[in-house]
RODOTI-290705 format. One record per residue (C-alpha): residue in three letters; x, y, z. Coordinates in pm, whole numbers, padded with zeros to 5 digits, always signed. Layout:
// RODOTI-290705
ALAXYZ;...
//
This chain:
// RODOTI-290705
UNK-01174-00292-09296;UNK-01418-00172-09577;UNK-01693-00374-09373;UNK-01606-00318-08985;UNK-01587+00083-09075;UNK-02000+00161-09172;UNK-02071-00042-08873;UNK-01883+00156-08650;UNK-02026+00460-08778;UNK-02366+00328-08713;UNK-02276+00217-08366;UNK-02401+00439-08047;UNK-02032+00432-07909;UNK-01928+00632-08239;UNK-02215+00844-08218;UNK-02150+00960-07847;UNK-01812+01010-07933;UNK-01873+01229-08259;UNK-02098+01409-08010;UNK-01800+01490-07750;UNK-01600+01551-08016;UNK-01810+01806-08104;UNK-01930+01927-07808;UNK-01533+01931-07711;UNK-01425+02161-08027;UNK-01712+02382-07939;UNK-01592+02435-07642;UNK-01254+02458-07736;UNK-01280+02746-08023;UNK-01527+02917-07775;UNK-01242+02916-07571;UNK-00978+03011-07805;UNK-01151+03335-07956;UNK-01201+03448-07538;UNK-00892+03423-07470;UNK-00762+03582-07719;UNK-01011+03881-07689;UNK-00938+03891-07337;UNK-00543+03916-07410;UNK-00636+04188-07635;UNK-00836+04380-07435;UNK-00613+04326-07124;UNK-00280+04438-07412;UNK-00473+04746-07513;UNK-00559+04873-07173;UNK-00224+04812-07052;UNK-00084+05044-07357;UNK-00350+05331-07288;UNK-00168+05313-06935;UNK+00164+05339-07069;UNK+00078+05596-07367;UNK-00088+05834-07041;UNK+00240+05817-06836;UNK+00441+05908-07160;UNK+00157+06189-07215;UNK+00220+06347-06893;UNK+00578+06339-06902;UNK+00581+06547-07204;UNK+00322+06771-07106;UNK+00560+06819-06792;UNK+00846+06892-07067;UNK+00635+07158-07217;UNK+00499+07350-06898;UNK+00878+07348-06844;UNK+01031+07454-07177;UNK+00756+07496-07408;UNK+00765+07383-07780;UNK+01133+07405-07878;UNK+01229+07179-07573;UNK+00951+06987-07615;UNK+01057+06890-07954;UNK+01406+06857-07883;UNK+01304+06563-07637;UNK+01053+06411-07907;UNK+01334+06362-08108;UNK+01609+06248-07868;UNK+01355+05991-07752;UNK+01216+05883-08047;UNK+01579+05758-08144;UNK+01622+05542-07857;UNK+01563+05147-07963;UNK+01227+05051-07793;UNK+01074+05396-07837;UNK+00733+05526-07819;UNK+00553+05658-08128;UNK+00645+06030-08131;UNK+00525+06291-08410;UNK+00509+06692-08448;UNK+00316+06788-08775;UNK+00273+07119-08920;UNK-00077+07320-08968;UNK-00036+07184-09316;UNK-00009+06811-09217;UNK+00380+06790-09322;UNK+00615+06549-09052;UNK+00823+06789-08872;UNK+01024+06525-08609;UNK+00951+06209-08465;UNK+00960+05871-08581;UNK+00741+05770-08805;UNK+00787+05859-09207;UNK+00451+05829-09293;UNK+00047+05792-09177;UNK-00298+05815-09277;UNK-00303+06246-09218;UNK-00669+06248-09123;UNK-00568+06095-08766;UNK-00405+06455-08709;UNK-00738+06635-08726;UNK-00870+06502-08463;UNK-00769+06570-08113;UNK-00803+06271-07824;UNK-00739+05856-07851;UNK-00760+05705-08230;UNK-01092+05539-08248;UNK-00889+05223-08367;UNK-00532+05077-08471;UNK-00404+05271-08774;UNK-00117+05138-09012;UNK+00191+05366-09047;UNK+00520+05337-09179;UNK+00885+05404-09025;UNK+01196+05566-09169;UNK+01296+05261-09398;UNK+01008+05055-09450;UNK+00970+05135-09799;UNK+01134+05357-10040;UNK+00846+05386-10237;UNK+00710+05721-10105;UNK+01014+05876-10160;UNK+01028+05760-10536;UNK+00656+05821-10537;UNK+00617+05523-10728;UNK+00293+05430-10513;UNK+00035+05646-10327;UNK+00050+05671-09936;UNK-00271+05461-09905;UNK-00143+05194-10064;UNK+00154+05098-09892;UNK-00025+05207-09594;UNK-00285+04883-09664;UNK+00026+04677-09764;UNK+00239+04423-09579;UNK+00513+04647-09477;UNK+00266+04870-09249;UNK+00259+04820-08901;UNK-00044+04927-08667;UNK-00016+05137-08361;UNK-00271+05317-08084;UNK-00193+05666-08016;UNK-00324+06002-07826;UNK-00330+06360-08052;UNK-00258+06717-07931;UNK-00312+06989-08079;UNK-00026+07262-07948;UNK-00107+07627-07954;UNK+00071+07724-08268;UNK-00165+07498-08444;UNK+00072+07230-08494;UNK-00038+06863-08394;UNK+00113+06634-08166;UNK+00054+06233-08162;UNK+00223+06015-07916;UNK+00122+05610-07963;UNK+00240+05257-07918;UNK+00298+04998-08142;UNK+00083+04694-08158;UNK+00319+04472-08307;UNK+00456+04262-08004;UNK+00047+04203-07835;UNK-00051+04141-08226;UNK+00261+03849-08265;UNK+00136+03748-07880;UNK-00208+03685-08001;UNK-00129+03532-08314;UNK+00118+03276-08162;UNK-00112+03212-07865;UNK-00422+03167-08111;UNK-00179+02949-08337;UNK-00111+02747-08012;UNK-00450+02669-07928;UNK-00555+02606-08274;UNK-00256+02337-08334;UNK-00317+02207-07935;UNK-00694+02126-08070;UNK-00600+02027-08411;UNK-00374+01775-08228;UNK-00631+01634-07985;UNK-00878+01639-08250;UNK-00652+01395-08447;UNK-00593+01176-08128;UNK-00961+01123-08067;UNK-01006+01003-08353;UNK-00722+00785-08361;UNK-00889+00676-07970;UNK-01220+00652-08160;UNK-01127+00421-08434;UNK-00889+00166-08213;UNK-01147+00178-07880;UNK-01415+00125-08138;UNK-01283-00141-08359;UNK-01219-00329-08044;UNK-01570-00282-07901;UNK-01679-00362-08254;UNK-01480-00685-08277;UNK-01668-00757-07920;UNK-01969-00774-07999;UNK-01930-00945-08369;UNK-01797-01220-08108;UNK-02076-01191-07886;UNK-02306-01221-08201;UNK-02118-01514-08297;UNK-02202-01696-08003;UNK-02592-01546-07958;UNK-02624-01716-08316;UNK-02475-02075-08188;UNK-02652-02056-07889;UNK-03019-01997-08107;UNK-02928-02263-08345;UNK-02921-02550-08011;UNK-02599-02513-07894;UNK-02608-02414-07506;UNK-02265-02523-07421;UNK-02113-02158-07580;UNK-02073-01927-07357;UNK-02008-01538-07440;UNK-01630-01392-07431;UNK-01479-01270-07122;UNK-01184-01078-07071;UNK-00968-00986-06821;UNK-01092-00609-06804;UNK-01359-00623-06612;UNK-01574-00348-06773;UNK-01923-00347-06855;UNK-01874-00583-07114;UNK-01748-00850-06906;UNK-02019-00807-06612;UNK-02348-00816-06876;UNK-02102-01149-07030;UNK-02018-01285-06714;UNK-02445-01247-06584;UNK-02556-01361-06904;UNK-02328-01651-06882;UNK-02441-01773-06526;UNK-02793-01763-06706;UNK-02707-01967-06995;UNK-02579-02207-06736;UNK-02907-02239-06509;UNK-03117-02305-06926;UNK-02880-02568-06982;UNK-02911-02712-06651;UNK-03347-02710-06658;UNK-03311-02802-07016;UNK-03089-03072-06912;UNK-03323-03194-06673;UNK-03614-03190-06873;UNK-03445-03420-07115;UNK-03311-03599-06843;UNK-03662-03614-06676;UNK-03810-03684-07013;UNK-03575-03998-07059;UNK-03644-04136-06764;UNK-04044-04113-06726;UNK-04042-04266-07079;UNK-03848-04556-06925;UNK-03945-04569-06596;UNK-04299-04529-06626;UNK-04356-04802-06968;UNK-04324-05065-06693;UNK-04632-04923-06411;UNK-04838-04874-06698;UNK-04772-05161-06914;UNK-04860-05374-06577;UNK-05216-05148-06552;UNK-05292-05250-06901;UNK-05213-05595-06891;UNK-05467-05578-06558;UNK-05718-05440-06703;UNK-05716-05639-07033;UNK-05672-05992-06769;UNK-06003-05832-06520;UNK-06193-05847-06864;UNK-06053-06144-06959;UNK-06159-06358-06632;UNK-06495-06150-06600;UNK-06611-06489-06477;UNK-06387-06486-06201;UNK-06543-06196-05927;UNK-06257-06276-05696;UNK-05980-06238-06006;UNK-06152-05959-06187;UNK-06121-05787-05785;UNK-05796-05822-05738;UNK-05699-05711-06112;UNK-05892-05372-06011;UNK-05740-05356-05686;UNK-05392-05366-05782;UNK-05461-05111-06079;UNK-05569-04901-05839;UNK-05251-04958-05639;UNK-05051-04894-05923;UNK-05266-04596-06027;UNK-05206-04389-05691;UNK-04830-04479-05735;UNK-04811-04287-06063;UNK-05011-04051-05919;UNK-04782-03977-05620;UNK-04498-03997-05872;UNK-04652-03704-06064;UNK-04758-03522-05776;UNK-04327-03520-05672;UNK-04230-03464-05991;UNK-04470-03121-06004;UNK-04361-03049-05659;UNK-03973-03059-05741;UNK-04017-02873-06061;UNK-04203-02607-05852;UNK-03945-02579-05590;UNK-03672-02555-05819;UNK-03836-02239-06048;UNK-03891-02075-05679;UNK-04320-02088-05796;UNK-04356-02294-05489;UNK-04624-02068-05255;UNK-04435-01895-05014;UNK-04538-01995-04617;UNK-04264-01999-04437;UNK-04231-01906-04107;UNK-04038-02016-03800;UNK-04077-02384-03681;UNK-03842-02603-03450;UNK-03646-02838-03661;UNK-03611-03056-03303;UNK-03979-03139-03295;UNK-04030-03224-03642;UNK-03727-03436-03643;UNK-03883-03579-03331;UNK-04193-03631-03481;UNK-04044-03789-03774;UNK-03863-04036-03573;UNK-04160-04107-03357;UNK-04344-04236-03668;UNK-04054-04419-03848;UNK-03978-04676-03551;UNK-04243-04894-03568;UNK-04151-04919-03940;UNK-03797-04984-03820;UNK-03896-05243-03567;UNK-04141-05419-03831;UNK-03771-05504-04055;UNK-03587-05616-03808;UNK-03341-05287-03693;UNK-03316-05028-03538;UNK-03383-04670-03519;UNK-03184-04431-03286;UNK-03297-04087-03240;UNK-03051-03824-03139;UNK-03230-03482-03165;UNK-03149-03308-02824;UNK-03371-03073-02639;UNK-03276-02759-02743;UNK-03503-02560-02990;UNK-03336-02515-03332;UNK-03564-02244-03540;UNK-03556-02240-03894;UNK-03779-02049-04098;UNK-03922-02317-04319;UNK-04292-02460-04489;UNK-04330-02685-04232;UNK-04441-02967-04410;UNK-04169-02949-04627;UNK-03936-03006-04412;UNK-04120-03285-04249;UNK-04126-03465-04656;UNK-03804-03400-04692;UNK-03704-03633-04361;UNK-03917-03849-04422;UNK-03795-03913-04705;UNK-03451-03938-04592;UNK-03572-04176-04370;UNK-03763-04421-04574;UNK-03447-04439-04864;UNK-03263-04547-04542;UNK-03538-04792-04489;UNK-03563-04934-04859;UNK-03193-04897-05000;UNK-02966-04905-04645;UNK-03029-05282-04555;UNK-02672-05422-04567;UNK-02597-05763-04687;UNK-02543-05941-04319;UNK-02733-05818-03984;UNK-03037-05594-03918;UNK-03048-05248-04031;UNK-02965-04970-03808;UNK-03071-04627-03862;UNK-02925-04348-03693;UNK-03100-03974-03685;UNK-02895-03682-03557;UNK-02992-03314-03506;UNK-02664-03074-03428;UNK-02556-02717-03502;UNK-02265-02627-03683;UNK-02100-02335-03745;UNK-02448-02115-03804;UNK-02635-02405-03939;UNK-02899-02649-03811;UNK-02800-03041-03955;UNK-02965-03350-03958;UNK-02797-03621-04050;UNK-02965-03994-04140;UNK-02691-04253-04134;UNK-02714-04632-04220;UNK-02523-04969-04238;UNK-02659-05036-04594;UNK-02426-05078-04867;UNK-02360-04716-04919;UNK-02327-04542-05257;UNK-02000-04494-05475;UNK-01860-04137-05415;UNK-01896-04072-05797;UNK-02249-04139-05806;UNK-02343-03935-05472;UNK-02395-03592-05688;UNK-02597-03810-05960;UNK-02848-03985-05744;UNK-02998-03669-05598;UNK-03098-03611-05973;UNK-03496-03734-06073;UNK-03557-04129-06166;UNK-03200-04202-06112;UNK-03174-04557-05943;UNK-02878-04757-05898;UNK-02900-05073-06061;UNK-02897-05263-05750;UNK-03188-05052-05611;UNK-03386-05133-05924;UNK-03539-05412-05817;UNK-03675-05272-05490;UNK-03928-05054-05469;UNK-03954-04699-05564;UNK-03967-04407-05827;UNK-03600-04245-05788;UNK-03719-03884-05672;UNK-03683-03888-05287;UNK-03353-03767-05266;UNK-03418-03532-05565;UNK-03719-03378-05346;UNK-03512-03362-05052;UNK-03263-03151-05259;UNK-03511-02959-05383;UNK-03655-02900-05039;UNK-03280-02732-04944;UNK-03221-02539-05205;UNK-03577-02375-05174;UNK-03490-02343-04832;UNK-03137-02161-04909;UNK-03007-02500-04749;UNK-02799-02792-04884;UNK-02844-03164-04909;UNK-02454-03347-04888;UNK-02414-03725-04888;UNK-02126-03879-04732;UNK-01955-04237-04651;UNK-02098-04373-04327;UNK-01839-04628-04352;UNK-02000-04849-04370;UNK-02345-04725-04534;UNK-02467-04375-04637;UNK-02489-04062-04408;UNK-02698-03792-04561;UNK-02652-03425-04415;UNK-02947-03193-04452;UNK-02792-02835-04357;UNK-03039-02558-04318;UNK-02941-02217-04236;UNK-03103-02121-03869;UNK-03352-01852-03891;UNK-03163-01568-03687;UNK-02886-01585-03975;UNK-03113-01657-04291;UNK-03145-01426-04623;UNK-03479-01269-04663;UNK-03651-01447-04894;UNK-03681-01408-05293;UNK-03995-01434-05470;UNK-03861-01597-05768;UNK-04234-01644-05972;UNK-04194-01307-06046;
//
């Protein structure tokens, strides 16, 4: 607790909140002290109305019956519960009727509104001024005083009239509304907070778990993966995205290691043979025809490593996306057609067959042409080199239909096949079967060809050709294709 709290008060969440809060209690008291005012303003108005209808009543009273009736109403109306402020002073300031016992006597001596609320007593507030144990101003400034508007007359017989409200009821209507409000945002104050610290310490408790992972994941270990819950906020998106992209590192990273492995062990043997060439064409420099046929196969060998590292640069580029970007819209029927054209003498020359089954009908893709063309090709010769079954010639079937939005060809044979739990792994670089280790080859042609779909947005999907291996290249046709993604950046 002592630890989690100073880094929640350094966090930005805590800071935006302390500035809502604040903001929010601005606000609020800016509220409080306007409505109040306004309730004031709206109270005192409303009195002035009231005291002006009283005012004119009793001015009617005294067209009618002059002072004596006048006075004789002051007083039966000043006895009635509820009443108006009513008071007749003499010329020397003394309280001849009315009800109030005692006020500040410079409000009679000057005719019109009060300029503010004054204090006064009533007839039993205190007994004080009757004992004259305490001067008038005093008690007047005390708690037992109330507070009143009023309107003064001076009558002809220089007496002085004063006719008022009291303020005590809009006062207690104030003070409880204020006190309302005040306790309202003392309350929601409190619960912020309360928000604050739980919302926080859960956000907080977040990203220490997040940080626990970043820190695993730095030291080498790519398998963690950052927390996800079940909310769905913004947490769980950036967690969920940065997950998918930990996933695609370990997968290259995999690779490379994977692709590491196997050129150290795949490519000791081609270059152990070069060497022991080279140190037999010295050897037998005597020998023209020897020493010719040493260089001859080095060479051989030499361009096979060479093509080797020429598809192992091309796959890594088309699986970054760095490959250079020249697609356009070619018929997947002709180059299929072309492909097959070229393949059957090779197909006669072992003894099968080749059947080609490509239709008529245009199929457009958008696609790098001779990408495509490798990529069948190369479907075509691990057909060739791995599909020769154990009894009979080979046959090789080629097939070019459209399914469900998507143009795929499909290369079939009567070889032996491959396992279904090995299908996914042979599409991955230098990976041979052991009983395709003896013929020739490098173990990257189906790894091209995969990386050939995915660059093209397509798919590569081997299946039983019972017997052999049927390999489905799907490719989406060009009316239905995504636009395409410069992925270098």
């Amino acid at each position: 607790m002592a630890v989690r709290l100073p880094a929640m008060l350094r966090s930005t969440a805590t800071r935006l909140s302390a500035l809502f809060v604040l903001l929010f209690m601005a606000c609020a008291m800016v509220l409080v002290f306007y409505m109040t005012a306004l309730s004031a303003r709206m109270m005192a108005s409303q009195t002035r109305a009231t005291i002006d209808e009283e005012v004119a009543e009793l001015a009617d009273v005294y067209r009618r019956g002059g002072l004596p009736r006048l006075i004789r109403t002051l007083d039966r109306r000043s006895r009635q519960p509820g009443a108006y402020l009513y008071l007749v002073a003499g010329q020397d300031g003394r309280i001849l009727t009315g009800n109030v016992e005692a006020l500040d006597p410079d409000l009679l001596d000057r005719e019109g509104w009060t300029r503010k609320p004054f204090a006064y007593l009533r007839y039993g507030d205190s007994q004080a001024i009757r004992s004259g144990e305490l001067n008038l101003r005093a008690l007047l400034e005390g708690d037992d005083a109330h507070h009143a508007m009023a309107q003064v007359f001076m009558l002809p017989n220089g007496m002085a009239m004063l006719v008022g409200r009291d303020l005590g009821e809009p006062e207690r209507l104030r003070d409880i509304t204020r006190q309302a409000i005040v306790m309202a945002l003392a309350i929601m104050g409190l619960g912020s907070l309360l928000i604050w610290y739980f919302v926080g310490r859960r956000g907080l408790r977040r990203v220490e778990k997040v940080s626990v992972a970043t820190d695993r994941i730095m030291a080498g270990d790519l398998s963690q993966r950052l927390p996800v819950t079940s909310a769905g906020d913004e947490f769980d998106q950036l967690s969920s995205g940065i997950n998918i992209m930990l996933g695609r590192i370990g997968e290259l990273n995999e690779g490379l290691k994977h692709v590491a492995d196997n050129i150290a062990h795949d490519l000791k043997t081609p270059l152990t043979r070069i060497r022991n060439r080279a140190e037999a064409a010295l050897a037998n420099h005597d020998d023209p025809e020897a020493t010719r046929l040493a260089l001859e196969q080095t060479i051989a060998e030499s361009d096979q490593l060479i093509r080797t590292f020429a598809a192992i640069l091309r796959i890594s580029r088309l699986e970054a996306g760095n490959s250079i970007d020249d697609r356009t819209a070619v018929n997947l029927t002709e180059i299929a057609a072309d492909v097959c054209e070229l393949y059957e003498p090779a197909a006669d020359e072992a003894g099968g067959t080749l059947s080609c089954d490509v239709g008529q009908e245009p199929l457009m893709v958008r696609a790098n042409r001779e990408l495509i063309g490798q990529a069948i090709a190369n479907l075509v010769e691990n057909a060739l080199r791995h599909g020769v079954p154990e009894e009979g010639p080979i046959a090789i079937d080629i097939r070019l239909e459209k399914e469900e939005g998507k143009a795929v060809l499909t290369v079939a044979d009567n070889g032996p096949g491959v396992p279904a739990a090995e299908r996914n792994r042979v599409t991955e670089r230098f990976v041979r079967l052991e009983e395709s280790r003896t013929r020739p080859g490098s173990g990257l042609g189906l790894s091209l060809v995969k990386a050939v779909a995915q660059f093209h947005e397509g798919r590569l999907v081997l299946e039983d050709n019972a017997p052999g291996l049927a390999a489905r290249l799907c490719l989406p046709i060009q009316a239905e294709m995504k636009k395409p993604v410069n992925k270098s950046g």
